[in-house]
LOPA-520656 format. One line per 8 residues: their letters; for each residue x, y, z of C-alpha. Coordinates in steps of 0.2 Angstrom, whole numbers, padded with zeros to 4 digits, m for minus. Layout:
# LOPA-520656
A) X:Y:Z | ...
***
This chain:
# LOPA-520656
XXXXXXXX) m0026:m0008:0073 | m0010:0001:0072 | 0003:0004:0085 | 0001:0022:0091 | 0019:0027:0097 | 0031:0020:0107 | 0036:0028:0123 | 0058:0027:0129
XXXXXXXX) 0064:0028:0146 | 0078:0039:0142 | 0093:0044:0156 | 0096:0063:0149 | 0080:0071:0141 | 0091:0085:0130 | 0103:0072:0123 | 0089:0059:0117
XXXXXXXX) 0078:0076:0110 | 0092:0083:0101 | 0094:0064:0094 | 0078:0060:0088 | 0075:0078:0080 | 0089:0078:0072 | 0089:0061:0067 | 0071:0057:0064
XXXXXXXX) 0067:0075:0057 | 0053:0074:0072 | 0042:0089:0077 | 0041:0093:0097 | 0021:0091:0098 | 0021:0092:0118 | 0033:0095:0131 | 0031:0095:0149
XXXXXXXX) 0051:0101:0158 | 0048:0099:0176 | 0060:0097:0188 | 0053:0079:0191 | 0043:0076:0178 | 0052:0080:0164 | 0043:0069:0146 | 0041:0075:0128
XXXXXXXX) 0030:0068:0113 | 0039:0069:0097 | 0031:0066:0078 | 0027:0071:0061 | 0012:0083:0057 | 0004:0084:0073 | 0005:0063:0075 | 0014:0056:0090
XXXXXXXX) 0028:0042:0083 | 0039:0042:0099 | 0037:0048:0118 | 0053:0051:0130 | 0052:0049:0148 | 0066:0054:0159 | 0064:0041:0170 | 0079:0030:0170
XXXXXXXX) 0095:0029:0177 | 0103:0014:0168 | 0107:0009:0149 | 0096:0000:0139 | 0097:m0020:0142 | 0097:m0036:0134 | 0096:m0045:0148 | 0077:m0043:0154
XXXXXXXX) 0062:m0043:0147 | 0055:m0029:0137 | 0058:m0017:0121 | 0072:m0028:0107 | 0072:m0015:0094 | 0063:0000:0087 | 0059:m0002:0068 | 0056:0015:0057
XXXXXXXX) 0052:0011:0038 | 0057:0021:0024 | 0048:0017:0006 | 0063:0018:m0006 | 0082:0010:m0004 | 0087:0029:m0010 | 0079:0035:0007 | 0087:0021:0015
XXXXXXXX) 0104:0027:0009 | 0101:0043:0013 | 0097:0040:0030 | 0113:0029:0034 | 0123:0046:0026 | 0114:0053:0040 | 0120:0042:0054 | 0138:0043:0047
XXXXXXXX) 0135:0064:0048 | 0130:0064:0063 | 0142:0052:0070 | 0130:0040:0075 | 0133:0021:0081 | 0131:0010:0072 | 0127:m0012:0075 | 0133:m0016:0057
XXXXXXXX) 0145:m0005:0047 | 0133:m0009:0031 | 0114:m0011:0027 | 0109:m0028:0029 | 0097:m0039:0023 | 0083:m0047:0036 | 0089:m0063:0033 | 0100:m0073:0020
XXXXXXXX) 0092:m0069:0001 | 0081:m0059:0006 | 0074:m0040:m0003 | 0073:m0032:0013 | 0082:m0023:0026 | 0091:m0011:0033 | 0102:0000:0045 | 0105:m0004:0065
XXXXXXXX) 0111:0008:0076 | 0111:0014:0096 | 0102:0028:0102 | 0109:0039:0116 | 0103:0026:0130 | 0107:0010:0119 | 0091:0006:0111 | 0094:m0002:0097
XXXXXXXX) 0084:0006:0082 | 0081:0002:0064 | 0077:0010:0047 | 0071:m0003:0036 | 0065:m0005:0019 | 0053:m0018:0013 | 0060:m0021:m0005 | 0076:m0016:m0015
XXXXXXXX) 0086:m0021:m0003 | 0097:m0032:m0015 | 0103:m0016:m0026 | 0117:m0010:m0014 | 0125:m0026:m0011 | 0117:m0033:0007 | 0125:m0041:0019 | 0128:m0061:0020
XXXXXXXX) 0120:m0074:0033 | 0134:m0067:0046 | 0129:m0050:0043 | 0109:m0053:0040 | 0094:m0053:0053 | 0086:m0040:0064 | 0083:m0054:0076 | 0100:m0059:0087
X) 0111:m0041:0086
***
């Protein structure tokens, strides 16, 4: 078993479409624009990664129960670096100023960062991490940010 996508409450349906397209590279494989039903399913050759729902008129929280983060996984640190180049070109928030590692010492890791509504994302990879100088304990988890 896999997870199939993940579906985001989202405040402005344009502004978190142009994010995660631009961002994520995403493909538009349905859209539905009505005035009160306006949700969009975005992915890669024809497979849903992410659905947006323009339901919500609040930020994101860390105060109640519910999504912490959304994790993407890349498969080289070269990706990884590429995409934080991307953040920093697109002028995109971010929760660290540097990759990090997961936790003190270890080969993985990655790049934190808000999306339009708060939701904290990730784009991780699972070794290599230790070639572009990681951050320290202070600096390291996904866990507590």
């Amino acid at each position: 078993m896999k997870v199939g996508h993940v579906g985001i409450n989202v405040n402005d349906m344009q502004i978190s479409k142009r994010f995660y397209m631009e961002l994520f590279d995403f493909e538009i494989i349905f859209e539905e624009t009505k005035e009160d039903r306006k949700y969009i399913f975005l992915g890669h050759d024809g497979e849903i990664v992410v659905t947006l729902w323009e339901q919500s008129d609040k930020k994101f929280s860390t105060n109640s129960a519910g999504l912490h983060h959304l994790a993407f996984i890349v498969d080289t640190i070269d990706e990884l670096i590429i995409f934080e180049k991307k953040l920093e070109l697109l002028k995109v928030e971010k929760i660290y100023d540097k990759i990090v590692s997961h936790a003190e010492g270890a080969d993985s890791g990655g790049i934190y960062f808000y999306g339009p509504d708060s939701v904290r994302l990730e784009v991780c990879v699972a070794t290599g991490i230790d070639k572009c100088n990681p951050g320290v304990k202070e600096d390291s988890s996904c866990g507590f940010f």
